[in-house]
MARROLO-134371 format. One record per residue (C-alpha): residue in one letter; x, y, z. Coordinates in nm, 4 decimals, m for minus. Example, Ala and Ser with C-alpha at 12.3 -4.5 7.8 and 13.67 -1.06 7.14 Angstrom:
! MARROLO-134371
(a (1.2300 m0.4500 0.7800))
(s (1.3670 m0.1060 0.7140))
END
This chain:
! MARROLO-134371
(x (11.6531 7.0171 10.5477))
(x (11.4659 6.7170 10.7186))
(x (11.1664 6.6621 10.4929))
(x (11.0328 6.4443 10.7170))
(x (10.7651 6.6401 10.9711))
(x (10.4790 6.6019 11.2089))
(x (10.1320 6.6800 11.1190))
(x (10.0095 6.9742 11.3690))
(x (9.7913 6.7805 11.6394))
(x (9.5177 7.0052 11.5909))
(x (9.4752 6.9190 11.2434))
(x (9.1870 6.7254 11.1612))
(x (9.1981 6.5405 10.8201))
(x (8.8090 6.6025 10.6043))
(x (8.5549 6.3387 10.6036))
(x (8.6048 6.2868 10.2439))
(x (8.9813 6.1905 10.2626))
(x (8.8264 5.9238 10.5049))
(x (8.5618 5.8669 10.3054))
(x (8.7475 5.7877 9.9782))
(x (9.1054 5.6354 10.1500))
(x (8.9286 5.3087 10.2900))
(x (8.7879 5.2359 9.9667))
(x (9.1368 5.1692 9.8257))
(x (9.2902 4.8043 9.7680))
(x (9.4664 4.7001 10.0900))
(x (9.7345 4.5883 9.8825))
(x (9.7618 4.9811 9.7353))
(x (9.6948 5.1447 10.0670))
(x (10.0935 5.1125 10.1889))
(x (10.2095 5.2683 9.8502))
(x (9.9838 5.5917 9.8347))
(x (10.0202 5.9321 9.9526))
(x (9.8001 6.2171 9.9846))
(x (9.9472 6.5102 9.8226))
(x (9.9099 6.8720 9.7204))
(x (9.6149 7.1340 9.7887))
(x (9.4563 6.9221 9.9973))
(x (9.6484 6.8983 10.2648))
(x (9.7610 7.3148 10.2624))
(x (9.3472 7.3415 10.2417))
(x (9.3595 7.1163 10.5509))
(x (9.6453 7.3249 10.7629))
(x (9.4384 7.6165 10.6483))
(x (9.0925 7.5155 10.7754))
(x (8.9685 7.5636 10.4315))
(x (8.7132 7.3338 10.2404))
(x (8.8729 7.0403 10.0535))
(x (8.6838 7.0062 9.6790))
(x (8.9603 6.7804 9.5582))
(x (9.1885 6.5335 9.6492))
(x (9.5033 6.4435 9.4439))
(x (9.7050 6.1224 9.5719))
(x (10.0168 5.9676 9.4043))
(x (10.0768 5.6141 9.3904))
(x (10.3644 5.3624 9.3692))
(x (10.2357 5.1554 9.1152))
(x (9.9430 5.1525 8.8390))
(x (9.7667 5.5027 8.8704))
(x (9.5082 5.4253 8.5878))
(x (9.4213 5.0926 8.7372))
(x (9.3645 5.1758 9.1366))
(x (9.1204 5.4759 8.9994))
(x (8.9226 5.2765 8.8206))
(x (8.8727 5.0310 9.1429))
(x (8.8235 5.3649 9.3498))
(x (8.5675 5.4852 9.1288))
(x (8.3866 5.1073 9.0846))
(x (8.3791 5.0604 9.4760))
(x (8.2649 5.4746 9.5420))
(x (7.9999 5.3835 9.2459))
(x (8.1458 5.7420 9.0826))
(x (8.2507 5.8445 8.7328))
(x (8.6186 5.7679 8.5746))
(x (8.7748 5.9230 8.2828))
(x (9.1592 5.8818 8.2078))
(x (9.2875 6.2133 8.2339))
(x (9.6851 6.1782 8.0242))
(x (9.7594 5.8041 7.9404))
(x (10.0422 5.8991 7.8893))
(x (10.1792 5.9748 8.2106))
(x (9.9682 5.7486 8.3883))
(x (9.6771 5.9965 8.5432))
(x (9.3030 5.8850 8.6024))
(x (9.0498 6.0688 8.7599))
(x (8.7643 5.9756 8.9407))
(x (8.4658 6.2339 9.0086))
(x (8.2379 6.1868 9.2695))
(x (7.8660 6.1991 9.2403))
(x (7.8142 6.4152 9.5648))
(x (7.6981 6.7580 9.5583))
(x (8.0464 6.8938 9.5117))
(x (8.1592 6.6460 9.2715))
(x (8.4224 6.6198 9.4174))
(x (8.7435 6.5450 9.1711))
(x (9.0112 6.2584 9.3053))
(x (9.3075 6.2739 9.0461))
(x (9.5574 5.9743 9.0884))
(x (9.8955 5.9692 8.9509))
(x (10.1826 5.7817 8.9339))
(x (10.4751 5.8408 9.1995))
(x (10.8147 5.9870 9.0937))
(x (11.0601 5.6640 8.9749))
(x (11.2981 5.8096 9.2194))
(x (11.0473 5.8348 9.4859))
(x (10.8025 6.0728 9.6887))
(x (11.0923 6.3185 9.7406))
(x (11.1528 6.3717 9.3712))
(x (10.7644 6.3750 9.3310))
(x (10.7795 6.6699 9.5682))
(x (11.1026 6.8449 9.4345))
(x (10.9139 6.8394 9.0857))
(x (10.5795 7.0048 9.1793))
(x (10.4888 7.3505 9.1169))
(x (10.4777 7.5758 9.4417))
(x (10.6022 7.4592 9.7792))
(x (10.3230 7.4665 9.9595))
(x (10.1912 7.2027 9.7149))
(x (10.5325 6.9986 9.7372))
(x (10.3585 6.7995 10.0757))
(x (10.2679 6.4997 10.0847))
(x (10.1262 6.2392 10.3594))
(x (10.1737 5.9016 10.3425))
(x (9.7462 5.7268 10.4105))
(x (9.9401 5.4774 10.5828))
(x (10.0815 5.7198 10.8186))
(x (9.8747 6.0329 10.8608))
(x (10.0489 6.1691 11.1598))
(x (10.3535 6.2631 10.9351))
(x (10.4045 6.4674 10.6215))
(x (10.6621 6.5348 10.3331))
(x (10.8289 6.8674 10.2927))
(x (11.1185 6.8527 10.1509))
(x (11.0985 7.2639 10.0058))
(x (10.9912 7.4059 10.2890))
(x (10.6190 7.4261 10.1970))
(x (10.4767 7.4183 10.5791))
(x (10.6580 7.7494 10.6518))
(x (10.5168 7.9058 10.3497))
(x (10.1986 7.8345 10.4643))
(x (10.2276 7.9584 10.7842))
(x (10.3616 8.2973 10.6208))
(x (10.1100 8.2984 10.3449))
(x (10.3549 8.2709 10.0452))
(x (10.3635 8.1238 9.7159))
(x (10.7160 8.0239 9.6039))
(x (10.8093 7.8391 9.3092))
(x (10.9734 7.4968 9.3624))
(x (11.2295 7.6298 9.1242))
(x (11.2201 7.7974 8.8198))
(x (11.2049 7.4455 8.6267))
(x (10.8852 7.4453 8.7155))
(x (10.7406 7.6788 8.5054))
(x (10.9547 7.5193 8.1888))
(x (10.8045 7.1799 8.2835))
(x (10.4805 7.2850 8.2608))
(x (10.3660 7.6927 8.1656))
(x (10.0396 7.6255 8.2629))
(x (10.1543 7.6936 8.6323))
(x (10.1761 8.0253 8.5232))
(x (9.8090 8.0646 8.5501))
(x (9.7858 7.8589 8.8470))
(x (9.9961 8.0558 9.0664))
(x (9.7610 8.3540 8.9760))
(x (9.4636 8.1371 9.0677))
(x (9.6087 7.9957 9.3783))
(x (9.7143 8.3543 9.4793))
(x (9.3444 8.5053 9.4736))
(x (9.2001 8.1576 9.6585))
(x (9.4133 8.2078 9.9271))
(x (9.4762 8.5572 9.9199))
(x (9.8429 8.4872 9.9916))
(x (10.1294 8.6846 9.8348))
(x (10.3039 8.5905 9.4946))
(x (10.7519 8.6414 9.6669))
(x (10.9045 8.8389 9.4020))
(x (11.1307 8.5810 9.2483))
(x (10.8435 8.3539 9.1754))
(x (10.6603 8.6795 9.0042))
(x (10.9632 8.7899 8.8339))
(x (11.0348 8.3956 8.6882))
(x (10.6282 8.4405 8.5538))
(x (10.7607 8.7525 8.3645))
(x (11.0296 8.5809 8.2427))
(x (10.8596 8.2789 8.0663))
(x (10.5207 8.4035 7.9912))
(x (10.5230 8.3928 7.6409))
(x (10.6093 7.9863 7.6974))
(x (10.1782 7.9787 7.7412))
(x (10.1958 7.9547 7.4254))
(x (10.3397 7.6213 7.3617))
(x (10.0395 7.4779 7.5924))
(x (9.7311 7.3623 7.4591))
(x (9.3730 7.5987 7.4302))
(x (9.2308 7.3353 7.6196))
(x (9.4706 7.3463 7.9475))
(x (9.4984 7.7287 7.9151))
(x (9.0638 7.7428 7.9412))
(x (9.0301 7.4939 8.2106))
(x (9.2757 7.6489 8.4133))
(x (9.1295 8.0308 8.3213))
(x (8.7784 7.9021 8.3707))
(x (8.9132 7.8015 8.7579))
(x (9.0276 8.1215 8.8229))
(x (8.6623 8.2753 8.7296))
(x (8.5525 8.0240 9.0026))
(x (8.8044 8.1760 9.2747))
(x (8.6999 8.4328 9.5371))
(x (8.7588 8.7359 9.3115))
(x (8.7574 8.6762 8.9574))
(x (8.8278 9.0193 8.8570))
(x (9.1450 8.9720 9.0808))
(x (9.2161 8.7040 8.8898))
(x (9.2075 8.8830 8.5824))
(x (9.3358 9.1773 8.6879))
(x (9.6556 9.0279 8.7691))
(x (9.6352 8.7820 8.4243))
(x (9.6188 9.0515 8.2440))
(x (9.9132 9.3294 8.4815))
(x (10.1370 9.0001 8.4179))
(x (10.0523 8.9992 8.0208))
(x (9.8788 8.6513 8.0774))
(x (9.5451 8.7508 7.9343))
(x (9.6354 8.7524 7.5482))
(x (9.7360 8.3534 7.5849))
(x (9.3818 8.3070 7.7276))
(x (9.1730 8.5077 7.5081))
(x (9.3023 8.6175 7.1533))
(x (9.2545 8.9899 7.0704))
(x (9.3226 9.0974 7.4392))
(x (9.4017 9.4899 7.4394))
(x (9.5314 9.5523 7.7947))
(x (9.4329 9.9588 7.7105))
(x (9.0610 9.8650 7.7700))
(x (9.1145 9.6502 8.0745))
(x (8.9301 9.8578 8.2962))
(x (8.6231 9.9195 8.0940))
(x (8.6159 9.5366 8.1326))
(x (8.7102 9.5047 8.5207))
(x (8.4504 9.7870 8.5669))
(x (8.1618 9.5565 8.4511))
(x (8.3217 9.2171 8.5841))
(x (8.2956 9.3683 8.9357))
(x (7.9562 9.5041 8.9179))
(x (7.8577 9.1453 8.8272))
(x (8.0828 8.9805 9.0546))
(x (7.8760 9.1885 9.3729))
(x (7.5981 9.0800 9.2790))
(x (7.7345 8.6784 9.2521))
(x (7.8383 8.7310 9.5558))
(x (7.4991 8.8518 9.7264))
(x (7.3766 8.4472 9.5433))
(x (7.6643 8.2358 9.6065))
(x (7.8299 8.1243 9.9344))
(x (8.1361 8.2454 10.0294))
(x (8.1748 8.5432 9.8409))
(x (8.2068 8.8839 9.9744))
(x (8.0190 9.1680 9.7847))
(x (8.1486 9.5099 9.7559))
(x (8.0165 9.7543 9.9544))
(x (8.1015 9.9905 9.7501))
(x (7.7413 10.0473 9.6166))
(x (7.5956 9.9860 9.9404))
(x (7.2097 10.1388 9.8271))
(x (7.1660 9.9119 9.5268))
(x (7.3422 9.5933 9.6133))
(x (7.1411 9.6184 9.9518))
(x (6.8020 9.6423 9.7197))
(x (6.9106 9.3719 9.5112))
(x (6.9444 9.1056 9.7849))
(x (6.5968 9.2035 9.9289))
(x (6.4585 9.1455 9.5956))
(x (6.6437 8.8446 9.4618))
(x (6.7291 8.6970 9.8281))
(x (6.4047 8.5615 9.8391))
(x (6.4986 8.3377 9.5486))
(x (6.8650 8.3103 9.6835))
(x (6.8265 7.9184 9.7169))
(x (6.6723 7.8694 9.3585))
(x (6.9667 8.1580 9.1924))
(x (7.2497 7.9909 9.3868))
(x (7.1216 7.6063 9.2356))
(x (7.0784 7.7493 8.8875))
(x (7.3738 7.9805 8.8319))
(x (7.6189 7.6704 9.0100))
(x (7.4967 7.4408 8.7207))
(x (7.7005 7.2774 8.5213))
(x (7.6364 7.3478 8.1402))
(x (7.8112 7.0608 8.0066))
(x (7.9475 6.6757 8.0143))
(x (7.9951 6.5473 8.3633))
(x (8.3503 6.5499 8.3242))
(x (8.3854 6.9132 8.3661))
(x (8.2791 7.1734 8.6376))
(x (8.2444 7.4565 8.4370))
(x (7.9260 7.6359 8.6112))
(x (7.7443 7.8979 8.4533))
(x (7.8490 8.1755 8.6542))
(x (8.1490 8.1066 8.5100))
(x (8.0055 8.1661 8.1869))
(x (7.8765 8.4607 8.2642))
(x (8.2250 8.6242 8.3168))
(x (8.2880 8.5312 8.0096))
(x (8.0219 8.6836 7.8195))
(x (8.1279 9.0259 8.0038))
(x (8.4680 8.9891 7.8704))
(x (8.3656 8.9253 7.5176))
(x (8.1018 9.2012 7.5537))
(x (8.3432 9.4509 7.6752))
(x (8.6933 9.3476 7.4566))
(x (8.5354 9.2808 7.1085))
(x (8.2454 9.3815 6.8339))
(x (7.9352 9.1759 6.7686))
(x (8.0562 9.0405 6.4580))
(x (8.3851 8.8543 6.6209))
(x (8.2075 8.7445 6.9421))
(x (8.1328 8.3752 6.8102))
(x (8.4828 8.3215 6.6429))
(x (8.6336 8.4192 6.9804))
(x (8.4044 8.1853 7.2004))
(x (8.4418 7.9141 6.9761))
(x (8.8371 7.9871 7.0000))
(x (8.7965 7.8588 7.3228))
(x (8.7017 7.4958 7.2563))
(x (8.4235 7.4786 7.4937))
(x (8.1423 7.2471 7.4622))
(x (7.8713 7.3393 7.1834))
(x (7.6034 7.4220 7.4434))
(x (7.8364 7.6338 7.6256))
(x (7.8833 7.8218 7.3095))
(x (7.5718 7.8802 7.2653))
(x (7.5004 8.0382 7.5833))
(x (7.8175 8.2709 7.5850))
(x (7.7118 8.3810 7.2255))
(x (7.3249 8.4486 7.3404))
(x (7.5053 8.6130 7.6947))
(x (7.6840 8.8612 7.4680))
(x (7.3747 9.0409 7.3336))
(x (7.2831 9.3486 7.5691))
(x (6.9000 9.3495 7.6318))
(x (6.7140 9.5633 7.8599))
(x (6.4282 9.4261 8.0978))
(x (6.0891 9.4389 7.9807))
(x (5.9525 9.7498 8.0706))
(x (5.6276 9.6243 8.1415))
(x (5.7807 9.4275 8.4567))
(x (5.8535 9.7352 8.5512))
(x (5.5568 9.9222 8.7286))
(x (5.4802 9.9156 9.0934))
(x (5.7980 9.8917 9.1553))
(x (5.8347 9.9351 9.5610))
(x (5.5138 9.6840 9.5984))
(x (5.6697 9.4194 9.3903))
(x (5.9994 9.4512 9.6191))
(x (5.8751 9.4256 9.9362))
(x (5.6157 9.2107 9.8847))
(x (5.7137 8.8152 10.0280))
(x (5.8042 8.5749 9.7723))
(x (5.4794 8.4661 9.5976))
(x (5.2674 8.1607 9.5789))
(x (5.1669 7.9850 9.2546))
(x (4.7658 8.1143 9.3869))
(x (4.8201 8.4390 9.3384))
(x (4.7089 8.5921 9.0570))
(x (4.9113 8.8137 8.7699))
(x (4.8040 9.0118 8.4776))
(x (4.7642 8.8828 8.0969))
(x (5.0190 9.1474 7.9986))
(x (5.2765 9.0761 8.2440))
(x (5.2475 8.6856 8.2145))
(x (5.2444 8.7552 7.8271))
(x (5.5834 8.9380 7.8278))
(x (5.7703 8.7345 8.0994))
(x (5.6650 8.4127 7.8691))
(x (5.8025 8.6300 7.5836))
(x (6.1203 8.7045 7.7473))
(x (6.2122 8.3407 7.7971))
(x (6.1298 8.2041 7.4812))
(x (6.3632 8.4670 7.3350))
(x (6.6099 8.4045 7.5687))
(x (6.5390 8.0203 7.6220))
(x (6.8141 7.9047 7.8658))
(x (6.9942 8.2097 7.9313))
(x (6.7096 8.4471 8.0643))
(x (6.8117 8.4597 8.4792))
(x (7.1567 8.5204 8.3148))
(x (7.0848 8.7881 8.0852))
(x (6.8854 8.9685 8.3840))
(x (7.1745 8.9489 8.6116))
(x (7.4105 9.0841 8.2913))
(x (7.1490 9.3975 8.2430))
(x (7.2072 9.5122 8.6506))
(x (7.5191 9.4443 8.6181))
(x (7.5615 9.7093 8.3047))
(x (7.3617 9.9765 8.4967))
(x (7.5485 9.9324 8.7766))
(x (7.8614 9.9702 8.6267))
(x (7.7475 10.2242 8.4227))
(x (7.6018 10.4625 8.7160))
(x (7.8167 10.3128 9.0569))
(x (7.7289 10.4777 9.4071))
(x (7.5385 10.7311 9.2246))
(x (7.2502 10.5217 9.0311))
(x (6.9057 10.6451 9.0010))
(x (6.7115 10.5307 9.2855))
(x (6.3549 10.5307 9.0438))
(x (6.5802 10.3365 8.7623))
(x (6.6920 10.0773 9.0005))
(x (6.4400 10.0067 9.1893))
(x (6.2271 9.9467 8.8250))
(x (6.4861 9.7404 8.7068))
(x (6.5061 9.5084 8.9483))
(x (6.1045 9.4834 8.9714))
(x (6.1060 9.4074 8.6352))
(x (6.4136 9.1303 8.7831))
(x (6.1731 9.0048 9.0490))
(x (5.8869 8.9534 8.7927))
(x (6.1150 8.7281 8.5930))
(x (6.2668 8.5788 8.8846))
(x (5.8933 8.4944 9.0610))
(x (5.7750 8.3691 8.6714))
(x (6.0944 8.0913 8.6448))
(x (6.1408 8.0002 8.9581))
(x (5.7549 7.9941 9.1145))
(x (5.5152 7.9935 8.7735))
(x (5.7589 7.7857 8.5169))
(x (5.4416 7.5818 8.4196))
(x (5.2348 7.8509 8.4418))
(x (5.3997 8.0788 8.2081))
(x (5.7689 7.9162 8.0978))
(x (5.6872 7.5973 7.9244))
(x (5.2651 7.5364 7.9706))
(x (5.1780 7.2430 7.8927))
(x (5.0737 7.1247 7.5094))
(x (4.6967 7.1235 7.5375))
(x (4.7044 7.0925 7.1019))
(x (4.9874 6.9892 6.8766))
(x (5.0855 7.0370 6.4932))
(x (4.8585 6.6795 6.4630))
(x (4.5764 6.8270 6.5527))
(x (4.5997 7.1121 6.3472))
(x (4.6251 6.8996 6.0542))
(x (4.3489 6.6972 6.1216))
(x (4.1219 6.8892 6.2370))
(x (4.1291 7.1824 5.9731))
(x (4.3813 7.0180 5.7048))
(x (4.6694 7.2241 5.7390))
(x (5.0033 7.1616 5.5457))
(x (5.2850 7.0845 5.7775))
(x (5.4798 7.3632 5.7633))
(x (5.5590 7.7207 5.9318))
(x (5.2298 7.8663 5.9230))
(x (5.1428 7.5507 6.2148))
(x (5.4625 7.6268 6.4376))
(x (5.3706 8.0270 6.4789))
(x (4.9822 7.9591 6.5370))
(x (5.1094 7.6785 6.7996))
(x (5.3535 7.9477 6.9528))
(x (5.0820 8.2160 6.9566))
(x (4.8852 7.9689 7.1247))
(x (5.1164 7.8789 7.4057))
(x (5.1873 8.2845 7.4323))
(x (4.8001 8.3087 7.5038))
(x (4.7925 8.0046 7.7402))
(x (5.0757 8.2055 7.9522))
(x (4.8440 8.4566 7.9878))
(x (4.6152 8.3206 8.1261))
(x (4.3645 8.3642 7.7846))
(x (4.3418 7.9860 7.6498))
(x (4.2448 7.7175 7.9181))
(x (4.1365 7.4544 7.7243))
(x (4.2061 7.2678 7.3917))
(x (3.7928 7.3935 7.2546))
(x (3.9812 7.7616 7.3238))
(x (4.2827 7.6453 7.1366))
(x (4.1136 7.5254 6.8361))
(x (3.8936 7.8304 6.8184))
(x (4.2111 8.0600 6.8373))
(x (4.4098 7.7863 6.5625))
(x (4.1040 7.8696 6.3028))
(x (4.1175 8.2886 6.3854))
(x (4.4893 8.2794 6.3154))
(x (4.4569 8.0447 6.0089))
(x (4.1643 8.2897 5.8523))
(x (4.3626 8.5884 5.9444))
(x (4.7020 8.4533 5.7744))
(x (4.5208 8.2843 5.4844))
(x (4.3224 8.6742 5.4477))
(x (4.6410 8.8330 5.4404))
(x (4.7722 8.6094 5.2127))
(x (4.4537 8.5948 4.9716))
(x (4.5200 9.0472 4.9252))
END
């Protein structure tokens, strides 16, 4: 086979190859090639988000200069064999992973990746041609994903999970030997490390169809090497939930394609929370973390369903931290677990609260709904949008095609309230600002520090939500009612 090919002429490299290849040394530039996803994304038409490049000489070294001269983040990825990564400080942060070339040349680089439609590989020097040596243009063109050889999967079981992940972004078709050599050497996930095994699961919840994704983990018995405990008999109590949730990510997020399925309520629900689309979509692509990872909290999200539907209360947290993500992350999973209803109060005039345009921070809302949308946060602190989404996404899977139309329409008023409250009236009623501290407290009526001052300060800020302390006089006058009441109290 002649490895050696032509690039199609109507293939158009992305402006961030070009962006990112004239930044390397001159001296490098003859000794790199462009490898990988990136160039099956580019035959495809798809969006490039990374870029992976192999390099005839010191891979740690030229990213470091690459990430100096593009002023973006470096972190050596495996010393060991040479990897650094550089991540961009766009909006995509966009990952550039350099390695070094094969001792025995880009061939043998190619001949020991994963799938052949990642064995290409174009030389920066000479962009008009690329390296196939397995065939890996042909398998594009016919939508297939075929292991290099079986090798492959003993080099490195993590490609287990990546052909599942690469399947589901493409939508292309696993051939059967590849599927049958994933049966085969499964069980070898277990020699890789929790760390690799999450990163690479935690991709596959940011693919087009995460339930695909784990629908297929979990048909080709991959599931139990990502999370411990995994009973395949209660799969579809899980997938049940994971879609209903994943419609209604994909009514927020770009490129997504909801199911029509439940045609009524998923058509309600982007009325109501399309008018904060922009804010959602910002908030739920977050990253929770470091800035070396992408993990987003969507992501998350998928998580918690999984936990919630495959496990009791009590082992929740011993199964989250079992995946060795980052303590905040944790945290939020853990708090994402707990199944809590909307605040019923959010719930009345329902069909004027849905069709009403997104509001202004004039307009004017009652002391009992500002009090329990401020009370809702606080309890929920950073997870609250996430917890609403969670709550429609249980009474959707719970009731399908056939939900309530009075339930769901109060539901997601009670949604909007919360929605308008974060996004439009944070100040207002999230986090108001301090108008009197624990300091003042003490000084002015001689209170002992303690936690007698930190639930008279939080009953405070509760009343400034509302709309019923404006000024720090107010405050003071509600500090000393709240003191006398507690101290009377005590005093019987």
């Amino acid at each position: 086979m002649n490895s050696l090919k032509s690039i199609p002429t109507d293939i158009r490299l992305p402006d961030i190859y070009h962006q990112v290849s004239k930044n390397f040394k001159k001296d490098d530039f003859a000794n790199i090639w462009l490898v990988g996803g990136a160039i099956r994304a580019t035959i495809l038409n798809n969006p490039v988000v990374d870029l992976d490049f192999v390099i005839q000489g010191n891979a740690i070294a030229c990213a470091r200069y690459l990430a100096d001269e593009l002023n973006a983040d470096y972190f050596t990825l495996d010393a060991k064999r040479g990897v650094g990564r550089v991540l961009l400080r766009n909006e995509a942060r966009t990952v550039i992973d350099i390695s070094c070339l094969h001792h025995n040349g880009i061939e043998s680089d190619m001949l020991s990746r994963d799938f052949t439609i990642n064995a290409i590989a174009m030389r920066c020097q000479s962009p008009k041609q690329i390296i196939d040596p397995t065939g890996g243009l042909d398998d594009i063109l016919r939508k297939e994903i075929r292991m290099v050889s079986e090798q492959s999967f003993t080099d490195d079981p993590i490609r287990l999970i990546r052909a599942i992940r690469i399947a589901v972004q493409t939508g292309f078709a696993i051939k059967r030997n590849t599927r049958t050599a994933i049966r085969k050497h499964v069980e070898r996930l277990g020699q890789v490390s929790t760390e690799r095994v999450r990163d690479e699961f935690m991709r596959c919840l940011s693919s087009k169809s995460p339930v695909q994704a784990i629908h297929l983990l979990s048909h080709l018995n991959m599931m139990r090497y990502i999370l411990v405990d995994w009973d395949n008999n209660n799969v579809e109590q899980a997938l049940s939930k994971l879609r209903a949730l994943e419609s209604l990510v994909a009514i927020i997020l770009p490129k997504k394609t909801p199911d029509a399925a439940c045609e009524y309520a998923l058509g309600l629900f982007a009325s109501t929370a399309g008018q904060f689309r922009p804010e959602l979509e910002k908030h739920l692509s977050e990253t929770v973390s470091d800035k070396s990872n992408r993990r987003r909290r969507y992501q998350l999200m998928y998580v918690a369903v999984l936990l919630r539907s495959l496990s009791v209360s009590s082992e929740r947290k011993r199964l989250v931290n079992l995946l060795k993500l980052s303590k905040s992350e944790c945290a939020m999973i853990s708090a994402m677990t707990i199944i809590e209803d909307l605040p019923e109060s959010l719930s009345i005039a329902a069909d004027s609260l849905i069709r009403k345009h997104k509001s202004t921070q004039a307009d004017s809302i009652s002391s009992t709904r500002a009090r329990s949308i401020h009370t809702y946060f606080r309890k929920n602190s950073t997870v609250g949008i996430e917890m609403g989404l969670l709550t429609l996404a249980e009474i959707l899977s719970k009731y399908g095609p056939q939900i309530p139309h009075e339930l769901w329409e109060r539901k997601l008023a009670a949604m909007f309230a919360l929605l308008d409250g974060y996004f439009d009236r944070y100040d207002q009623l999230i986090r108001p600002q301090d108008i009197i501290n624990g300091n003042d407290l003490i000084q002015e009526f001689g209170y002992n520090p303690g936690q007698e001052i930190g639930a008279i300060l939080q009953q405070i800020t509760e009343a400034q939500a509302a709309g019923e302390v404006l000024d720090r006089d107010a405050a003071l006058v509600m500090a000393r009612q709240l003191h006398a009441s507690s101290k009377a109290k005590y005093d019987q």
